[in-house]
mmCIF file as Biopython writes it, N, C-alpha, C and O atoms, coordinates in Angstrom:
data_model
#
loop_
_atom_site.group_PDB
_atom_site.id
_atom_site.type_symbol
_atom_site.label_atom_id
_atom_site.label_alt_id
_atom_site.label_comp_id
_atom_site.label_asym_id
_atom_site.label_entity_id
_atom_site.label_seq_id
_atom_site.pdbx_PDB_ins_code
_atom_site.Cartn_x
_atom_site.Cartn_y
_atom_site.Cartn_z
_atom_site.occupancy
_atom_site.B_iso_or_equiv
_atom_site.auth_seq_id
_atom_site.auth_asym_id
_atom_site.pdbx_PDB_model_num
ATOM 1   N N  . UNK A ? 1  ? 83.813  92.903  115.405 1.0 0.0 1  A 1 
ATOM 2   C CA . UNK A ? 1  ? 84.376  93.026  114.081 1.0 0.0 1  A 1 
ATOM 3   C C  . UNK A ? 1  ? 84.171  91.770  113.243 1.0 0.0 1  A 1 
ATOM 4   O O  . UNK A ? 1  ? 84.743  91.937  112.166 1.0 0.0 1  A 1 
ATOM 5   N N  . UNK A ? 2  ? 83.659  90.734  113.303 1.0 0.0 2  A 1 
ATOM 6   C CA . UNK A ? 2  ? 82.891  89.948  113.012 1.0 0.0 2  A 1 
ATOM 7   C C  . UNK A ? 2  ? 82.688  89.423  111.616 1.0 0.0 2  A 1 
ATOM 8   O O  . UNK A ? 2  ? 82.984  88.394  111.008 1.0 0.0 2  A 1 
ATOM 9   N N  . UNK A ? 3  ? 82.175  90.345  111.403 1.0 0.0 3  A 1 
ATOM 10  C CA . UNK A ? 3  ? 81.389  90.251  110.131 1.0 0.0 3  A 1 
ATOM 11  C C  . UNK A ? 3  ? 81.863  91.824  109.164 1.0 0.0 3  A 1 
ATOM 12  O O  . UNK A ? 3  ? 81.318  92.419  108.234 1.0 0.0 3  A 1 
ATOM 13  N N  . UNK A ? 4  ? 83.071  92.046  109.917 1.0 0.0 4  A 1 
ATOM 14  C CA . UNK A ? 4  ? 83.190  93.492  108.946 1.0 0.0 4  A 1 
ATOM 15  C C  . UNK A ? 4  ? 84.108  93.702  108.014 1.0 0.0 4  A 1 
ATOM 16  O O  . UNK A ? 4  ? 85.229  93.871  108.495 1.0 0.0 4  A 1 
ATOM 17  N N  . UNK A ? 5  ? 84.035  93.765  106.606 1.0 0.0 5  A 1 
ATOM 18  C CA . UNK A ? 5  ? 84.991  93.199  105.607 1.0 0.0 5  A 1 
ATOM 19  C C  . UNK A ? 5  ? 86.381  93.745  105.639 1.0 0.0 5  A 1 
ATOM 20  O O  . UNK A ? 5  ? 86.624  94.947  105.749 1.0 0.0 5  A 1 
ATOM 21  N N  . UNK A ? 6  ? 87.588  92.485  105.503 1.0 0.0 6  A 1 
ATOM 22  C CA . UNK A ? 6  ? 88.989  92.607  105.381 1.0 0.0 6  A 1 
ATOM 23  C C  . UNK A ? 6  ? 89.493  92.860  104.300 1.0 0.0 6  A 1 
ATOM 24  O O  . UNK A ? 6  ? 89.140  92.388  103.219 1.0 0.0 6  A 1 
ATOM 25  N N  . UNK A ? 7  ? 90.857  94.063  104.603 1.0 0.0 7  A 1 
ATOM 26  C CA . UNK A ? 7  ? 90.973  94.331  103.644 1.0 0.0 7  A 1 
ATOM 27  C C  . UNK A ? 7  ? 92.993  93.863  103.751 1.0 0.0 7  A 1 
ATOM 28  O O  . UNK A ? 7  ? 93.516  93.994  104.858 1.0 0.0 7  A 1 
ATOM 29  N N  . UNK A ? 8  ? 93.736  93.447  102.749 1.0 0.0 8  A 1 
ATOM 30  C CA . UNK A ? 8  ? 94.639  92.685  103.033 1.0 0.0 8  A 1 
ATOM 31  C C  . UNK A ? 8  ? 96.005  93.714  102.251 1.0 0.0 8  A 1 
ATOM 32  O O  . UNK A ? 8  ? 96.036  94.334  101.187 1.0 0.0 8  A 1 
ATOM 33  N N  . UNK A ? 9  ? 97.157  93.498  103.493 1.0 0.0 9  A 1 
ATOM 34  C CA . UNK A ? 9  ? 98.290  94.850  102.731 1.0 0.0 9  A 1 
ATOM 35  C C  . UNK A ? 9  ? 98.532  94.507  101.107 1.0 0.0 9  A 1 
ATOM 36  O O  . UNK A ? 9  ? 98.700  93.355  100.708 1.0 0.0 9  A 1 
ATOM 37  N N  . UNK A ? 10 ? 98.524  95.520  100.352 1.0 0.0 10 A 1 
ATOM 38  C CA . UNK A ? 10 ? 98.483  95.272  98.902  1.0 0.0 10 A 1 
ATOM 39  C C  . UNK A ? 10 ? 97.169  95.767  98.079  1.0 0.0 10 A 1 
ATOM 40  O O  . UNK A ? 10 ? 97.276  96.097  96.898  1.0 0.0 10 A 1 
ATOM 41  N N  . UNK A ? 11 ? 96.101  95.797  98.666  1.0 0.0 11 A 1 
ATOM 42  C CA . UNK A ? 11 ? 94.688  95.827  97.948  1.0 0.0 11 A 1 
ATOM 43  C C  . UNK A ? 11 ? 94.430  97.141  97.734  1.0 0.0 11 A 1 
ATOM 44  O O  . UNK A ? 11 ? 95.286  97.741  98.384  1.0 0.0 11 A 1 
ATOM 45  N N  . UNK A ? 12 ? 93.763  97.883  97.213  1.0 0.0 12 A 1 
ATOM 46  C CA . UNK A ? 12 ? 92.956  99.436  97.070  1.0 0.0 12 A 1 
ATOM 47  C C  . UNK A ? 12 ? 91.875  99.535  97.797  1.0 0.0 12 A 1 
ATOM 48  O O  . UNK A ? 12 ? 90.740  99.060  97.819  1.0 0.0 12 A 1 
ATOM 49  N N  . UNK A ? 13 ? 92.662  100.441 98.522  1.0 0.0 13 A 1 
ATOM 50  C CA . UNK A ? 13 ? 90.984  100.919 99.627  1.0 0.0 13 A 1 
ATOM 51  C C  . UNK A ? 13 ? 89.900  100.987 98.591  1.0 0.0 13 A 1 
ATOM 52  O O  . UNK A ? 13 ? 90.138  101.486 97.490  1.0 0.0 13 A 1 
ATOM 53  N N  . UNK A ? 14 ? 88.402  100.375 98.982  1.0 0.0 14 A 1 
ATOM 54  C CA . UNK A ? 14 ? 87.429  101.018 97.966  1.0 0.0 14 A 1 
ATOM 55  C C  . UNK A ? 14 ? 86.796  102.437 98.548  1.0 0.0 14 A 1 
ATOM 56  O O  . UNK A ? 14 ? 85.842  103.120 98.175  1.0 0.0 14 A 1 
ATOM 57  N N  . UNK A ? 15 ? 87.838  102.586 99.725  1.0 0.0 15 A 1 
ATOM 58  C CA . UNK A ? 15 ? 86.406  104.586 99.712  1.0 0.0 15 A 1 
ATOM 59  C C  . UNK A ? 15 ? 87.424  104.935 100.650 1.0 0.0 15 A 1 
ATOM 60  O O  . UNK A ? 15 ? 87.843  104.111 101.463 1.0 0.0 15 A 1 
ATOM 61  N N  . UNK A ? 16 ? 87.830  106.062 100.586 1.0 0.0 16 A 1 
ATOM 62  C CA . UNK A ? 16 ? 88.561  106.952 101.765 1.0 0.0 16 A 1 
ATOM 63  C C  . UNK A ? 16 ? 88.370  106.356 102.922 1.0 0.0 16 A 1 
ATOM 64  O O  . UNK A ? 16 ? 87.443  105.559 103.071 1.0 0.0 16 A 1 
ATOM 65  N N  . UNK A ? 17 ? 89.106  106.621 103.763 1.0 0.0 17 A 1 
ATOM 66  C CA . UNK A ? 17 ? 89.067  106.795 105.394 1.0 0.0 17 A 1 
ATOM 67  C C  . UNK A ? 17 ? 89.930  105.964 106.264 1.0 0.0 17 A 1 
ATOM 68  O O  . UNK A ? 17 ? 90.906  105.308 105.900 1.0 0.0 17 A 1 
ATOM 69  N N  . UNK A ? 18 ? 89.436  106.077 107.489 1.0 0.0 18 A 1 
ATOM 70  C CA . UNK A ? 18 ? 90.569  105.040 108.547 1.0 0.0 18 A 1 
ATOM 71  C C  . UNK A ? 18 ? 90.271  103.849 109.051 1.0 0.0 18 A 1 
ATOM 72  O O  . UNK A ? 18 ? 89.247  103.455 109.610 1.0 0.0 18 A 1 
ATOM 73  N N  . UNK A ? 19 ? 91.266  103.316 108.795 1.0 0.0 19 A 1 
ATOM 74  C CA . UNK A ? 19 ? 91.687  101.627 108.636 1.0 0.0 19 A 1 
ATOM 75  C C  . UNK A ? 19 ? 92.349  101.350 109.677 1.0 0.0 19 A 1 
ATOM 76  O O  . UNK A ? 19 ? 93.490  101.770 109.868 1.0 0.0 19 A 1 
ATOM 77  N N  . UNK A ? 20 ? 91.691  100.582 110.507 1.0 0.0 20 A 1 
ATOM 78  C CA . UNK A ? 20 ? 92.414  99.816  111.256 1.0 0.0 20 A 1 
ATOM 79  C C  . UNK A ? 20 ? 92.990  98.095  111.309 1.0 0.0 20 A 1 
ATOM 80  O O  . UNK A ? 20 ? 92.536  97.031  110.888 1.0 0.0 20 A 1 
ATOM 81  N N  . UNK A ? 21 ? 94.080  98.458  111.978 1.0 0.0 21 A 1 
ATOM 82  C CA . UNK A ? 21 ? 94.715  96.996  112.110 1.0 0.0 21 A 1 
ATOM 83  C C  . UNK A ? 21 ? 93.805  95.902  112.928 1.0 0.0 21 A 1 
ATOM 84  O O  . UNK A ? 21 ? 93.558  95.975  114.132 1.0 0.0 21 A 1 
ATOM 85  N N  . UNK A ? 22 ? 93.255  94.642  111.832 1.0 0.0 22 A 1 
ATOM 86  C CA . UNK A ? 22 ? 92.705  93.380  112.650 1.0 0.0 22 A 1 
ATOM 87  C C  . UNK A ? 22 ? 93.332  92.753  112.914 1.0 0.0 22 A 1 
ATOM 88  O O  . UNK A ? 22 ? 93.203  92.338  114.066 1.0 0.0 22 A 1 
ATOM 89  N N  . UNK A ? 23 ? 94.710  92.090  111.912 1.0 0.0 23 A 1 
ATOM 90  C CA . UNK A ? 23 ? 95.458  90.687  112.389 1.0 0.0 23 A 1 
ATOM 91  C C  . UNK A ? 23 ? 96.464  90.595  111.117 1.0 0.0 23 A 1 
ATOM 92  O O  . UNK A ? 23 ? 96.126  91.018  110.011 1.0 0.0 23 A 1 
ATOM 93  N N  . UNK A ? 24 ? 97.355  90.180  111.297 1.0 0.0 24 A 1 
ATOM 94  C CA . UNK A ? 24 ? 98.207  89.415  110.439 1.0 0.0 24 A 1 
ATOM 95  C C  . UNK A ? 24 ? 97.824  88.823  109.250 1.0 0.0 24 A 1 
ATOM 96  O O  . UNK A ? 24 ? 96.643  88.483  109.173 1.0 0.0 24 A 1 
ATOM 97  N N  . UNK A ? 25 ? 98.417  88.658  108.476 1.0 0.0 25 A 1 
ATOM 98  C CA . UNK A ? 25 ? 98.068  87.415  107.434 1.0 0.0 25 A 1 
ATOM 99  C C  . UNK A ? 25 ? 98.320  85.737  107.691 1.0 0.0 25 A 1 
ATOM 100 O O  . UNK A ? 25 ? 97.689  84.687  107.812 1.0 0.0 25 A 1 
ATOM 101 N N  . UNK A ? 26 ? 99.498  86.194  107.686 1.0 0.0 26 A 1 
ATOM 102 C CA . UNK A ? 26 ? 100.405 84.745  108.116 1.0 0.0 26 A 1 
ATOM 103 C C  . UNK A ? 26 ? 100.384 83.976  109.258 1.0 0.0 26 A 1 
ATOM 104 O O  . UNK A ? 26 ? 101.088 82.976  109.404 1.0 0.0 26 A 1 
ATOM 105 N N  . UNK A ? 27 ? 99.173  84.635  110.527 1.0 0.0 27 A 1 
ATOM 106 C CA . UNK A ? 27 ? 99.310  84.678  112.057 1.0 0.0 27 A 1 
ATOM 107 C C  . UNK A ? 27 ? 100.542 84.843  112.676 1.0 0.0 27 A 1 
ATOM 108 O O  . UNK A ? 27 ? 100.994 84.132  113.573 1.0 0.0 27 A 1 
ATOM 109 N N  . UNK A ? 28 ? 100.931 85.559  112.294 1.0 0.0 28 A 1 
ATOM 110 C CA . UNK A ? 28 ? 102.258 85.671  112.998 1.0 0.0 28 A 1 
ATOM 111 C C  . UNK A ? 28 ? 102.340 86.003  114.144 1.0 0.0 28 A 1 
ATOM 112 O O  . UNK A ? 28 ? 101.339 86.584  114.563 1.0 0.0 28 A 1 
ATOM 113 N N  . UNK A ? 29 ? 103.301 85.840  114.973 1.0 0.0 29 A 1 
ATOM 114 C CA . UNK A ? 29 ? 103.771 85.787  116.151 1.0 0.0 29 A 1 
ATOM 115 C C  . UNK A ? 29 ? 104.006 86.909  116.724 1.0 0.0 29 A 1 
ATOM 116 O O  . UNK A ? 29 ? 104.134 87.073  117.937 1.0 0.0 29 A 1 
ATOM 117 N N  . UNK A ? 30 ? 104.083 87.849  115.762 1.0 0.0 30 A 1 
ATOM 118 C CA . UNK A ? 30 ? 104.863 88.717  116.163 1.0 0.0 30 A 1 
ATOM 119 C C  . UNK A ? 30 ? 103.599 89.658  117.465 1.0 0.0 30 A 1 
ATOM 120 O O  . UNK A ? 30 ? 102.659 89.056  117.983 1.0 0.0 30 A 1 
ATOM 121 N N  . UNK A ? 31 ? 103.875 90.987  117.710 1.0 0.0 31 A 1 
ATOM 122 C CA . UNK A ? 31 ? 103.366 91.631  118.337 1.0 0.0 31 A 1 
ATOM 123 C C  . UNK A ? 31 ? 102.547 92.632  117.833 1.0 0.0 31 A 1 
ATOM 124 O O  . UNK A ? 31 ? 102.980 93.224  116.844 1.0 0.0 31 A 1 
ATOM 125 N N  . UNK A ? 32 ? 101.180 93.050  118.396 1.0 0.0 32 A 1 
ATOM 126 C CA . UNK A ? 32 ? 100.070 93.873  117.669 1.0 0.0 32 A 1 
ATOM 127 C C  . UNK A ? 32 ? 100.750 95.018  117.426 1.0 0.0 32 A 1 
ATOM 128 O O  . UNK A ? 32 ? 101.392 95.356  118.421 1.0 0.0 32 A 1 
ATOM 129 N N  . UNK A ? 33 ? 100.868 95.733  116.529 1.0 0.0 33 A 1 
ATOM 130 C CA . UNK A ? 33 ? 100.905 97.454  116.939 1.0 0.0 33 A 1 
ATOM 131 C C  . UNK A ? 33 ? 100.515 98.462  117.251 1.0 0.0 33 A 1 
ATOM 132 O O  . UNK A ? 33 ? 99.402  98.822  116.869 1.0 0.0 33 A 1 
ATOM 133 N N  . UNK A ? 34 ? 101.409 99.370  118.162 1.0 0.0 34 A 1 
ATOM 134 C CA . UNK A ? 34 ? 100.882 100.285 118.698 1.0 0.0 34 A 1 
ATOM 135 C C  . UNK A ? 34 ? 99.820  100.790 118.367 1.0 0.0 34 A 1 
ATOM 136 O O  . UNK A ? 34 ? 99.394  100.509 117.247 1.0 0.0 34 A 1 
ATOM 137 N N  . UNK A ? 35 ? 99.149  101.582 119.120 1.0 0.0 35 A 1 
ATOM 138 C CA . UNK A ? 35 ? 98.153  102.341 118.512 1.0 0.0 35 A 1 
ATOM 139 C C  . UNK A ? 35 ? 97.951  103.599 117.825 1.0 0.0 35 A 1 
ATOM 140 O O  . UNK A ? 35 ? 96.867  104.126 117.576 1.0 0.0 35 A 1 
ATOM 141 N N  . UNK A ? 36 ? 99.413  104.136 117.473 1.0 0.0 36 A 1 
ATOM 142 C CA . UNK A ? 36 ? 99.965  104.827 116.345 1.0 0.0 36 A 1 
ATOM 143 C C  . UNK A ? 36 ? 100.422 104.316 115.342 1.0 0.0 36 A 1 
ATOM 144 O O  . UNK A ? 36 ? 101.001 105.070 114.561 1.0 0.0 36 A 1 
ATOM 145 N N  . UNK A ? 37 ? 100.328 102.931 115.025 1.0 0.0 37 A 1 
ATOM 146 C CA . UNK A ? 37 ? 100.767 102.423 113.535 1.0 0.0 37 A 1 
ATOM 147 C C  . UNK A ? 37 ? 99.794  101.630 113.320 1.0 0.0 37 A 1 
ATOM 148 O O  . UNK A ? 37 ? 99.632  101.109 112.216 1.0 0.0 37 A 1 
ATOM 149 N N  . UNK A ? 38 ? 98.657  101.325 114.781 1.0 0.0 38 A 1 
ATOM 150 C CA . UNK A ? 38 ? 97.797  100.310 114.026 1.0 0.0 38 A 1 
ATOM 151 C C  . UNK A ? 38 ? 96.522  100.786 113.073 1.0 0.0 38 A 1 
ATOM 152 O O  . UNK A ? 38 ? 95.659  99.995  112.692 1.0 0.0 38 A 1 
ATOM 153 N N  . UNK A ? 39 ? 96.535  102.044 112.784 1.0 0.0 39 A 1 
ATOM 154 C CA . UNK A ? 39 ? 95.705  103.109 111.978 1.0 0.0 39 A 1 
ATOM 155 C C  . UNK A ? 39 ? 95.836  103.542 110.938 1.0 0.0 39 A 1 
ATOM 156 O O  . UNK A ? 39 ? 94.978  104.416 111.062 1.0 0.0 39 A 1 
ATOM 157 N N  . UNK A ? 40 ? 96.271  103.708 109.777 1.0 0.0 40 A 1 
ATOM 158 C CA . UNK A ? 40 ? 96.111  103.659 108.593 1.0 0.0 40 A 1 
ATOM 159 C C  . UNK A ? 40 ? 94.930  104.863 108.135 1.0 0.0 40 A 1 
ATOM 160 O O  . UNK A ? 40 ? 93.764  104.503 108.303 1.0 0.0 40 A 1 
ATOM 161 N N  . UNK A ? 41 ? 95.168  106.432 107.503 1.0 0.0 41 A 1 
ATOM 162 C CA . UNK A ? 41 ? 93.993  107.124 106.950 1.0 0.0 41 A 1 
ATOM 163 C C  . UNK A ? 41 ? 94.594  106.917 104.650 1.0 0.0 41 A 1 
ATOM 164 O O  . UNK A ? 41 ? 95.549  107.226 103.938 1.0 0.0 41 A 1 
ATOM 165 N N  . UNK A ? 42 ? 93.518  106.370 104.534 1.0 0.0 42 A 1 
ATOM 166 C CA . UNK A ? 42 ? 93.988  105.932 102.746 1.0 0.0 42 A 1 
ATOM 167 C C  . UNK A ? 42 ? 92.824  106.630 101.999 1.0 0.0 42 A 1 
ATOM 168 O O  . UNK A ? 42 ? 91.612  106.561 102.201 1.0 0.0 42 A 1 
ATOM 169 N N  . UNK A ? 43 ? 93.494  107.281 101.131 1.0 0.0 43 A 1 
ATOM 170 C CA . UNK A ? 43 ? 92.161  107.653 99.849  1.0 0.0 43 A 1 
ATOM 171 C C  . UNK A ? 43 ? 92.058  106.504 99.104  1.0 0.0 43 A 1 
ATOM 172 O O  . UNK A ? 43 ? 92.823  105.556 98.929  1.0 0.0 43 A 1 
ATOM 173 N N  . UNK A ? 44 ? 90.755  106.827 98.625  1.0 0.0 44 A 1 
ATOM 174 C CA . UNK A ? 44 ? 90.191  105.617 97.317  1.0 0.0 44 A 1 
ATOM 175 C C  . UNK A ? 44 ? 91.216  105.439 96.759  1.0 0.0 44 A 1 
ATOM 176 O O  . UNK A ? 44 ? 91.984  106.368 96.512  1.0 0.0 44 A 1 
ATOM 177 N N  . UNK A ? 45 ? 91.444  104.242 96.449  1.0 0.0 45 A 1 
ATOM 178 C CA . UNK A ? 45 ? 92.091  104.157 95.490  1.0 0.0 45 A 1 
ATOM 179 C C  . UNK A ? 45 ? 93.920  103.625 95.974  1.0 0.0 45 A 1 
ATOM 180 O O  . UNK A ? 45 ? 94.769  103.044 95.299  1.0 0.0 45 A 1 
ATOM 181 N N  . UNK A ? 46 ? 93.950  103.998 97.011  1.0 0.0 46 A 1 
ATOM 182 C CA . UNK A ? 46 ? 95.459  103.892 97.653  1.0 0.0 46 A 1 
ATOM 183 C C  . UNK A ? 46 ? 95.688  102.602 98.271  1.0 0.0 46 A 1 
ATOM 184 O O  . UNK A ? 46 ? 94.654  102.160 98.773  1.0 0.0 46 A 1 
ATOM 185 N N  . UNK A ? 47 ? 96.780  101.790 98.411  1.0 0.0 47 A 1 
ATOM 186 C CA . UNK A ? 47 ? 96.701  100.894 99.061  1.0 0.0 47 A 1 
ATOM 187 C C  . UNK A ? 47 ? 97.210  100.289 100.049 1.0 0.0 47 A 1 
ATOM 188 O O  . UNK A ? 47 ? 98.415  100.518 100.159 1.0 0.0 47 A 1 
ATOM 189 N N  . UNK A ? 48 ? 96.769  99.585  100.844 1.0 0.0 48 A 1 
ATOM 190 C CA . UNK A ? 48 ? 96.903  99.074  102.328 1.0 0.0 48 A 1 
ATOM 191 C C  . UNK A ? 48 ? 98.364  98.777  102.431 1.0 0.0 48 A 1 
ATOM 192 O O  . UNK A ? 48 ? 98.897  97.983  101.657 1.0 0.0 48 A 1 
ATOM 193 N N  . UNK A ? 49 ? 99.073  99.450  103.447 1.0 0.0 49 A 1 
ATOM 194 C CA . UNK A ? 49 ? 100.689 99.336  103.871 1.0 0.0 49 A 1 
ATOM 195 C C  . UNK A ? 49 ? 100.992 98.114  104.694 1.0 0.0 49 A 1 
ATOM 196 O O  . UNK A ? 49 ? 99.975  97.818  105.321 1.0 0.0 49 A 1 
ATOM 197 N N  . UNK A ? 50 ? 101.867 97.380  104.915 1.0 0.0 50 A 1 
ATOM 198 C CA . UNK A ? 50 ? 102.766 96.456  105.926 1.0 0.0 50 A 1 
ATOM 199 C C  . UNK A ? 50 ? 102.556 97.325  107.090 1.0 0.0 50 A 1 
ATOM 200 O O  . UNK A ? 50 ? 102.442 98.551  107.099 1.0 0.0 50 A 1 
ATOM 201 N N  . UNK A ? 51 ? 102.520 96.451  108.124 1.0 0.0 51 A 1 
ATOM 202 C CA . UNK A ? 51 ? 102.658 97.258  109.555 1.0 0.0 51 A 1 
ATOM 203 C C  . UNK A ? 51 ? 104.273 97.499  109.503 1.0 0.0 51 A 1 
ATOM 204 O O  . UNK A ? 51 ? 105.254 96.783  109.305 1.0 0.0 51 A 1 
ATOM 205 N N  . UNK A ? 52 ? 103.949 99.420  109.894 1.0 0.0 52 A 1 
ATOM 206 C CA . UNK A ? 52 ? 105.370 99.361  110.122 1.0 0.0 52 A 1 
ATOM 207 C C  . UNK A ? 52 ? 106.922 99.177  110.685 1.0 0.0 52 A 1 
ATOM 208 O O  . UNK A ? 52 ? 108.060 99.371  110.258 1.0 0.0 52 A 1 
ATOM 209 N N  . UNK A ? 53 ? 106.373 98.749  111.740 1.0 0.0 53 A 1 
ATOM 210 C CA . UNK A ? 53 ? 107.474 98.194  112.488 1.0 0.0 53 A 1 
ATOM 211 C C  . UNK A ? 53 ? 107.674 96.817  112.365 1.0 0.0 53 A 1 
ATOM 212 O O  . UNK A ? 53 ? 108.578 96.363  113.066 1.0 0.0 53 A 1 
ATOM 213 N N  . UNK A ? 54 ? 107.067 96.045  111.660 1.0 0.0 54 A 1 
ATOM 214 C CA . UNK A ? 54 ? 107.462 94.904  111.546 1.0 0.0 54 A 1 
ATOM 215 C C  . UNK A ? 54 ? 107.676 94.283  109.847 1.0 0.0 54 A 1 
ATOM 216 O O  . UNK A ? 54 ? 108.230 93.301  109.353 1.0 0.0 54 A 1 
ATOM 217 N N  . UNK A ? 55 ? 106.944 95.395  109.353 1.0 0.0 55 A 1 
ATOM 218 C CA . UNK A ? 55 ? 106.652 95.129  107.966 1.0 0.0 55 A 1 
ATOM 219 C C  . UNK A ? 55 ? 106.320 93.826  106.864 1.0 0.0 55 A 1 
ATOM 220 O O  . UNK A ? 55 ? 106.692 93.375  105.781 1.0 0.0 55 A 1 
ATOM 221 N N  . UNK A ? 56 ? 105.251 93.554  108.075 1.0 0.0 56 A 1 
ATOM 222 C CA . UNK A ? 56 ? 104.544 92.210  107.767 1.0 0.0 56 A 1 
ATOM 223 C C  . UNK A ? 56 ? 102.791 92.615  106.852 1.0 0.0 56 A 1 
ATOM 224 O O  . UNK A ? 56 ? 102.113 93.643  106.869 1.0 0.0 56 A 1 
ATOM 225 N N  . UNK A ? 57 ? 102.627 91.585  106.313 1.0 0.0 57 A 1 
ATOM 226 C CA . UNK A ? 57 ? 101.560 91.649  105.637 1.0 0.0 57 A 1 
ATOM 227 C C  . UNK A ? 57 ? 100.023 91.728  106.778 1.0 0.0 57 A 1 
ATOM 228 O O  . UNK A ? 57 ? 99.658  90.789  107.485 1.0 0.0 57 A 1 
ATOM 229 N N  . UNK A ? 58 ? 99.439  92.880  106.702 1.0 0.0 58 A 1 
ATOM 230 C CA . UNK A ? 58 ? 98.224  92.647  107.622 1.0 0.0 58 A 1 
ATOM 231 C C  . UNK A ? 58 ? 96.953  92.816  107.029 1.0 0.0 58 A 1 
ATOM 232 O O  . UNK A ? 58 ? 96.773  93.377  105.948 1.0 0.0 58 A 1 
ATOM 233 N N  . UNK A ? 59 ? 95.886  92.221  107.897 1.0 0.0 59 A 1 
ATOM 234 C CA . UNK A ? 59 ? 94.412  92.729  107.624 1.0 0.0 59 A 1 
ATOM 235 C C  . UNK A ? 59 ? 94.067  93.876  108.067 1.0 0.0 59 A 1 
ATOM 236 O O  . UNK A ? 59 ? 94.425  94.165  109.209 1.0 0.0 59 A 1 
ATOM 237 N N  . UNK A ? 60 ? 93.232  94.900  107.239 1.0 0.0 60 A 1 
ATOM 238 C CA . UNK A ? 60 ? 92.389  95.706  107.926 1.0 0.0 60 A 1 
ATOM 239 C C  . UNK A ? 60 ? 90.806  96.191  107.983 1.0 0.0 60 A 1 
ATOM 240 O O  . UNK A ? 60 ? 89.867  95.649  107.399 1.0 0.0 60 A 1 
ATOM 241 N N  . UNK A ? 61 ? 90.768  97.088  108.644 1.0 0.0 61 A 1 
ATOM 242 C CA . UNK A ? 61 ? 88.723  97.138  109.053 1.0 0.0 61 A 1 
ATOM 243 C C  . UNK A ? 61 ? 88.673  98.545  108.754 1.0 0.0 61 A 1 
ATOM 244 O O  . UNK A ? 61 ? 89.483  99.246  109.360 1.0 0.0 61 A 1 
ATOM 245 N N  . UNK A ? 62 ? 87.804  99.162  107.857 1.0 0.0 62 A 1 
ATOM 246 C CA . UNK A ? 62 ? 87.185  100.197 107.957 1.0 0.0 62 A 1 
ATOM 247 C C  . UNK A ? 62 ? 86.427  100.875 109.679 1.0 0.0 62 A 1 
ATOM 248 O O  . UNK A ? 62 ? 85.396  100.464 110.210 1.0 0.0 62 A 1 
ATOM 249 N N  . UNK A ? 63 ? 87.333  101.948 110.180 1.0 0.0 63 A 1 
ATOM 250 C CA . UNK A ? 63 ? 87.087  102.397 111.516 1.0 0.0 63 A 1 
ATOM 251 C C  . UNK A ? 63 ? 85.857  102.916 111.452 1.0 0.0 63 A 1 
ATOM 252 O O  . UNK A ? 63 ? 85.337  103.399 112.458 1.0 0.0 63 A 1 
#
């Protein structure tokens, strides 16, 4: 995942589809999420949620 562009909670997806959780913003401490919240499906245009169980600011990756 490298080189594959981040997208940060707050922003507008630029194209449909599923988003997954890379990392925190803040590095936080906290714990990754599951793999039922670390997925995210957003239309154009919609924008990137807080993880929800912790409701911290995260990065994400086009799946």
């Amino acid at each position: 995942m490298a080189n594959e562009e981040k997208f940060k909670t707050g922003e507008e997806a630029p194209e449909s589809g599923t988003y997954v959780f890379e990392s925190y913003v803040n590095n936080s401490d906290a714990e990754k999420p599951d793999d039922d919240e670390g997925t995210v499906d957003l239309g154009k245009g919609e924008r990137f949620p807080p993880t929800p169980s912790t409701n911290k600011a995260a990065y994400w990756v086009k799946q």
